[in-house]
Backbone as CSV, one residue per row, in Angstrom:
resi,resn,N_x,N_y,N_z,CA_x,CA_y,CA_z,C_x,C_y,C_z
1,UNK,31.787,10.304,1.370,32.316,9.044,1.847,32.392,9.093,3.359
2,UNK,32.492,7.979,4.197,32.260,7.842,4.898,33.646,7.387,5.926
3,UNK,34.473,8.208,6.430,35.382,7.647,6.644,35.233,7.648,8.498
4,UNK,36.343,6.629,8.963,36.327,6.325,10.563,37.729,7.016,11.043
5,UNK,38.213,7.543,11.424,39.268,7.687,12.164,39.622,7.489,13.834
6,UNK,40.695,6.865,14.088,41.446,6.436,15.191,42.210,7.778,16.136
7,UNK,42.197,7.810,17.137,43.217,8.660,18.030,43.023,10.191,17.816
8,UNK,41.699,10.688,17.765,40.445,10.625,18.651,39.463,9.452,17.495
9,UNK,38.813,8.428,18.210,38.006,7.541,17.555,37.008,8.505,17.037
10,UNK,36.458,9.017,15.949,35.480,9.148,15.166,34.910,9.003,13.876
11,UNK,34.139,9.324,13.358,33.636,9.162,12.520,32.780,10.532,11.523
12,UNK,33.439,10.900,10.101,33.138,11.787,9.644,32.963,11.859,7.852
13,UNK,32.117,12.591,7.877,31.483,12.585,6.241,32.455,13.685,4.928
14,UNK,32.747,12.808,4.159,33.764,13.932,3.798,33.151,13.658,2.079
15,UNK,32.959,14.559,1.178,32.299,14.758,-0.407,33.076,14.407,-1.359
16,UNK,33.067,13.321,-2.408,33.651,12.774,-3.314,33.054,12.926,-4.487
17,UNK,33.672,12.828,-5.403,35.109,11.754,-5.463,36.407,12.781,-5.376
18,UNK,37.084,12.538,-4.809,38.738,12.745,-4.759,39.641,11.823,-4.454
19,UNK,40.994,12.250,-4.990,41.842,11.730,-4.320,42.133,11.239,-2.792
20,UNK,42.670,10.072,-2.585,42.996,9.871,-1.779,43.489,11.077,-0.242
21,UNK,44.428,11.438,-1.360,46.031,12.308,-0.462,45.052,14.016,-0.383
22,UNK,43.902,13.919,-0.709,42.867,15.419,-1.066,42.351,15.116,0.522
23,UNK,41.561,13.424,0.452,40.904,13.338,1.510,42.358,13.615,3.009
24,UNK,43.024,13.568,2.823,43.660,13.497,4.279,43.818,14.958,4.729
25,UNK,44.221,15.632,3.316,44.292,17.406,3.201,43.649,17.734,4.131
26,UNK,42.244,17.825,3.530,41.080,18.120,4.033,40.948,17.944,5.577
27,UNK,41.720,16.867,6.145,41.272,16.080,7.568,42.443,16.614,7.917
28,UNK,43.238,17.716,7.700,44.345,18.165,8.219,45.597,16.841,8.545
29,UNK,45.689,15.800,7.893,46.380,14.398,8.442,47.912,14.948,7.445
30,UNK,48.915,14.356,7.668,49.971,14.064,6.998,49.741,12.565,6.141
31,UNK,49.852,12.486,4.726,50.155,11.515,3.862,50.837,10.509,4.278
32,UNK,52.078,11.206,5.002,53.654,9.860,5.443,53.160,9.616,6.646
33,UNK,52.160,9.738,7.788,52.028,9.342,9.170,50.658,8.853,8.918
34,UNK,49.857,8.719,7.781,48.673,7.584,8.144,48.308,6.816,7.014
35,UNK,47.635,5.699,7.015,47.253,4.788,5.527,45.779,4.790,5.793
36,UNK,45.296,4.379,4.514,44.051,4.861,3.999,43.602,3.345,3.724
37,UNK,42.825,3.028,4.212,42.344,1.435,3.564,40.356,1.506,3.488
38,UNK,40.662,0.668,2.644,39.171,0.707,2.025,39.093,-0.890,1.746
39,UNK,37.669,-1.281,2.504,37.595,-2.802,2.923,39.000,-3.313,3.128
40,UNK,39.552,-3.923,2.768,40.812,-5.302,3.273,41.645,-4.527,2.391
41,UNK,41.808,-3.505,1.533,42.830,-3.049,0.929,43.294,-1.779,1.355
42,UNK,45.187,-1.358,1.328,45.435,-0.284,1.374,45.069,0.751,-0.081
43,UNK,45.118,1.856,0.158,44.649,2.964,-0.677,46.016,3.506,-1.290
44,UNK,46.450,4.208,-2.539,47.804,4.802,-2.562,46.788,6.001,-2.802
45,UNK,47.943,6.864,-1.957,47.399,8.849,-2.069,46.897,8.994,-3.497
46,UNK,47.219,8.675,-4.694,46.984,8.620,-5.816,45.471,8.560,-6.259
47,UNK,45.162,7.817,-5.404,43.993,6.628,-6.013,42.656,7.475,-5.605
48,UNK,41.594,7.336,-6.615,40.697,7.921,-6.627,39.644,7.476,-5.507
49,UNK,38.914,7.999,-4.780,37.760,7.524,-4.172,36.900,8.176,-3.964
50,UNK,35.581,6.988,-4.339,34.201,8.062,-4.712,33.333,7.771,-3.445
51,UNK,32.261,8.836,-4.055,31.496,9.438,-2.936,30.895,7.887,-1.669
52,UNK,30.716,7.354,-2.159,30.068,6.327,-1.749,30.669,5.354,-0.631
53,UNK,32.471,5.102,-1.084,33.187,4.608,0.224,33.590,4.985,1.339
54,UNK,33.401,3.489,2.143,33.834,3.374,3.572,35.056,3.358,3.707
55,UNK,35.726,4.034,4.062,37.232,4.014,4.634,37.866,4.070,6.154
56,UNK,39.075,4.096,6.403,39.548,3.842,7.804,40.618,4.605,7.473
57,UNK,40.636,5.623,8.438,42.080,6.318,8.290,42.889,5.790,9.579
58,UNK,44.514,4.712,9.473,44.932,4.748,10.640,46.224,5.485,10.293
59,UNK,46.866,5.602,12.142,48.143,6.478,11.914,49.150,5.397,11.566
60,UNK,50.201,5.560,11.506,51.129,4.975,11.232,51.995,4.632,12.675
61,UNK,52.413,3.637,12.938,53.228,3.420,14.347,54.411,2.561,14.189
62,UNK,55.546,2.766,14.734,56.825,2.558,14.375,57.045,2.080,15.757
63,UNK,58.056,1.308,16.365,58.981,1.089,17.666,59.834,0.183,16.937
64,UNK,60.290,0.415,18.158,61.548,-0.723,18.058,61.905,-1.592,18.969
C-alpha cells in the first residue's frame, strides 16, 4: 500500500494486508498521535487494509 505521510512530507510503500494499528508499528508512529484515512474516510487501528490502498497518515494536533 501506498501510504503519504506529513512532518517529514513523504511517501512510502509498506506490504499488505494488515491492520491498520500494524501499519503505524511498522512506521514507528504512535496509534493515539496520528489518524489513518483512506480516500474521505477515517481508518480505526482495527480495520484491515489491503495491499492495494492509498492512505494518508496525519499527526494529530491539539491547541487551545
Amino acid at each position: 500500500m501506498r501510504v503519504q505521510l506529513s512532518h517529514p512530507s513523504r511517501t512510502v510503500d509498506v506490504k499488505g494486508p494488515k491492520k491498520a494499528k500494524d501499519v503505524l508499528r511498522e512506521l514507528n508512529l504512535l496509534a493515539e498521535a496520528h489518524l489513518i484515512i483512506r480516500g474521505d474516510e477515517l481508518v480505526t487501528e482495527d480495520e484491515m487494509l489491503a495491499d492495494n490502498d492509498d492512505l494518508e497518515i496525519r499527526p494529530v494536533i491539539s491547541g487551545g
